[in-house]
N, C-alpha and C positions, 0 to 999 in steps of 0.2 A: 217713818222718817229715816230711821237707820238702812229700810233696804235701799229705800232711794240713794240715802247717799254713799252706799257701798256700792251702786250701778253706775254713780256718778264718777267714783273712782278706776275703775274696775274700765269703764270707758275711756278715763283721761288713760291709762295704762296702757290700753290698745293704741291709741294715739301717739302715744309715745315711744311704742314697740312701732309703727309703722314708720313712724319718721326716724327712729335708727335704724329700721332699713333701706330705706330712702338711701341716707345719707351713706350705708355700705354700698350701695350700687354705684353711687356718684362717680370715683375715680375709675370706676371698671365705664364705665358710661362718656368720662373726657377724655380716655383714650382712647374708644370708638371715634368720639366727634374729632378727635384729634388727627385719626387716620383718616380718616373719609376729607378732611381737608385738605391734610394732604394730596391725596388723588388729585382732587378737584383742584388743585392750584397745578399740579402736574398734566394734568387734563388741560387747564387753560393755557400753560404752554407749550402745548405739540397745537392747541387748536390755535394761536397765535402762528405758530411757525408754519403750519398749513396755511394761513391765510396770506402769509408772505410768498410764499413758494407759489402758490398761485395766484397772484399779484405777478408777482418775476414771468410766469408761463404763460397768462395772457400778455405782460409787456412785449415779450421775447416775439408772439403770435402775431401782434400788433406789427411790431419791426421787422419781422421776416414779410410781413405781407407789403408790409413800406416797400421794401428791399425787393420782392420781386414786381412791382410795378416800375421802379425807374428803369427805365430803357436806354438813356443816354448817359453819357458820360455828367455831358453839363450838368444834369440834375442831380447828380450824385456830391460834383464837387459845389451846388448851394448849401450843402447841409453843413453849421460851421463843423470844422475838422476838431474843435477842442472839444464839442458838445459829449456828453453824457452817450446822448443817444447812437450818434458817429463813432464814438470808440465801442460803442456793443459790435454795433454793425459791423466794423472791421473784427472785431475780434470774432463775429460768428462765421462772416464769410470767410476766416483763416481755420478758422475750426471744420468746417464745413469742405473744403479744399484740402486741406492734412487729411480727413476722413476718408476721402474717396480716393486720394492717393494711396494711404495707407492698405485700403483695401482693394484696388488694382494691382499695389506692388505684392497683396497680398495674392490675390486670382493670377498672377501672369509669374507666381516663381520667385520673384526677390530680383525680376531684372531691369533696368535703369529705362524708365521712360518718360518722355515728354512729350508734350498736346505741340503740333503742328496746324498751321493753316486754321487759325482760331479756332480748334478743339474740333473739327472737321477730322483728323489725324492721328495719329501718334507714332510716335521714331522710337523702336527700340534695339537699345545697345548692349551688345552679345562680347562681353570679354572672351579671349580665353589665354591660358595661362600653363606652366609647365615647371613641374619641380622648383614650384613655390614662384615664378618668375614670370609676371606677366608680359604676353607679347602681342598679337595684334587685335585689335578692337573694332567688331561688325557692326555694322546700321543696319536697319529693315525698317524702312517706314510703310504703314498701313493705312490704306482708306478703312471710316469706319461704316459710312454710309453711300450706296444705299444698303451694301454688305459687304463685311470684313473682306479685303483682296490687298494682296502685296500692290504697292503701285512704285517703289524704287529702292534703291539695297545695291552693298558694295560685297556681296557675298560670293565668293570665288564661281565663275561660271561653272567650274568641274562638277559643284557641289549640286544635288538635284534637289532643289529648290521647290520648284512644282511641286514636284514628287511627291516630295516628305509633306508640302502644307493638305497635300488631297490625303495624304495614308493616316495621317496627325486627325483626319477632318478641324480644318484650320475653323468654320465656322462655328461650329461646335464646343472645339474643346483648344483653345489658344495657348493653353499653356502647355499638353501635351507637343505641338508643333515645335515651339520654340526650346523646350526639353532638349527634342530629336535631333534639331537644327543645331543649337549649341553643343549636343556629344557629337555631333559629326564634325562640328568647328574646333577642339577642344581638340579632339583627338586628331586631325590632321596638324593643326599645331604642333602636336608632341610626335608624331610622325618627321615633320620639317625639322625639328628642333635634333629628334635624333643625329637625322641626318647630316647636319650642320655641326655637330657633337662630334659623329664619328669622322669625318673629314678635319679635326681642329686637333683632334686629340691621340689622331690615329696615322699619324702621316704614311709610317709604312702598308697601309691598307689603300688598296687602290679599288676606288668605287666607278664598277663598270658600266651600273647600268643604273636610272631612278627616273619617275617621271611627277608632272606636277602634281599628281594626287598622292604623292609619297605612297604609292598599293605596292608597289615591291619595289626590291632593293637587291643587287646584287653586286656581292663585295668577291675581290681577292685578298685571298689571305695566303698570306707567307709562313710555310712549317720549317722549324730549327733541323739542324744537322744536314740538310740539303736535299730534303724530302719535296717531290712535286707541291706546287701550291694546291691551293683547295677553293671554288667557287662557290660560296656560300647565295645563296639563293632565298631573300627571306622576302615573304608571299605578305601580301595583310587586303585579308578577301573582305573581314570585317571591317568596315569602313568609321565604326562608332569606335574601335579600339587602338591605339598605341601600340600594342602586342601582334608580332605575325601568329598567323592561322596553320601559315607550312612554312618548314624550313626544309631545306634541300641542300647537298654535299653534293659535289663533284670533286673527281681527282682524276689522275692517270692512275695511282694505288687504287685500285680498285678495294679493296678490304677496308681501306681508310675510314673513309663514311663509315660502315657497320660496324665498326671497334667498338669495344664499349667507352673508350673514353670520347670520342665522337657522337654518339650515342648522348652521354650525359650533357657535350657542347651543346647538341641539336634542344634537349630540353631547356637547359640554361637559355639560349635563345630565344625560345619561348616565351619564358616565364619573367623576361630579365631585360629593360629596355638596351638596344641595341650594342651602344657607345660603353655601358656598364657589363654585361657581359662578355663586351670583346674585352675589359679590361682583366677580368677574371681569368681568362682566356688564357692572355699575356701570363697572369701573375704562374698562372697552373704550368708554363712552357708547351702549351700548344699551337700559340702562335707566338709570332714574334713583331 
């Protein structure tokens, strides 16, 4: 009787021993269940927010397919204009229109264009500009089909046009072309601009010779103390540049031109647009 009931205890003890460790796992055990709910509630909302987003993506599918079936005008303006659906549509077709702009003006250089002849077209406009001052503004409008070709342009006949869109290969590579086109615009600008500079600024400088491509320029200059004048001769072979390629001296002094302070004029010349050098010029008492 006694072992029995010393098994009997001896059992309830065990029982007792396991249910205090039961209850030591407990808390370690509601903060697992604790985390994983977490998850799971974080879980159900990304999978909530996915199921919106594509909701929104087939809408979107839906409406763009709307959108490229109308063909007419009329049909466009049945949809009311307050509707939900109506202001997606505008807002995508603006979206959609910025996009392909944005990446045209991205492909073509950052230069100003617009659709002609209902998007059959486009006209693009060639500023150019000169010591911060902008002066005259080119067109060149383009068929695009059945292949890229100039079809009209207010771009100086002198300038070789052809030329440059076949060396650019204009089919190919359009934004090279219009590069080429604009430094050759750009710099004849600043060639005219010179030359309009040194005639405003320069009265006692008599300009004997210039033609419309501004490529050479020949000045008379006046030297102090009663020295022969000097025919300055300035060449500009490079046609992409503002700067001559050759400068040339004349005088009766023969020695004049190769002096050395002659010598430094010729490189100042060079390096120094026209009207701003001759001013140096002046300030140095080589010319007057």
């Amino acid at each position: 009787m006694e072992g029995a009931s010393t098994k009997g205890v001896l059992s309830q003890l065990s029982l007792l021993e396991v249910q205090a460790r039961s209850r030591k796992a407990h808390p370690q055990q509601r903060g697992r269940v604790k985390q994983l709910r977490a998850e799971a509630e974080a879980l159900m909302v990304q999978r909530e927010q996915l199921k919106a987003e594509i909701q929104t993506l087939q809408r979107l599918q839906k409406l763009r397919t709307s959108m490229d079936k109308q063909c007419t005008h009329e049909e466009e303006e049945e949809m009311d204009e307050d509707s939900e659906d109506s202001q997606l549509l505008q807002l995508m077709a603006r979206h959609t229109q910025l996009s392909d702009l944005l990446h045209a003006h991205h492909l073509i250089g950052g230069y100003n264009v617009i659709k002609t002849r209902q998007g059959k077209g486009v006209c693009v406009s060639l500023a150019t500009a000169y010591e911060g001052a902008y002066l005259d503004t080119y067109n060149l409008e383009l068929d695009l089909k059945p292949k890229l070709k100039i079809s009209r342009h207010n771009i100086p006949p002198f300038i070789p046009l052809n030329s440059l869109a076949e060396q650019s290969s204009i089919q190919t590579n359009i934004r090279s072309f219009l590069d080429t086109l604009s430094c050759h615009l750009n710099a004849l600008a600043g060639r005219q601009q010179q030359l309009k500079l040194v005639k405003e600024q320069h009265k006692s400088i008599e300009v004997m010779e210039s033609n419309v491509l501004c490529s050479i320029l020949v000045l008379m200059l006046t030297v102090p103390r009663g020295k022969p004048a000097v025919l300055c001769t300035l060449d500009y072979t490079d046609h992409t540049r503002c700067l001559p390629t050759r400068v040339h001296f004349e005088c009766e002094d023969k020695e004049l031109p190769d002096s050395p302070e002659w010598k430094k004029n010729c490189s100042l010349l060079m390096e120094t647009p026209a009207h701003n050098a001759l001013i140096t010029m002046k300030k140095m008492g080589y010319i007057v």
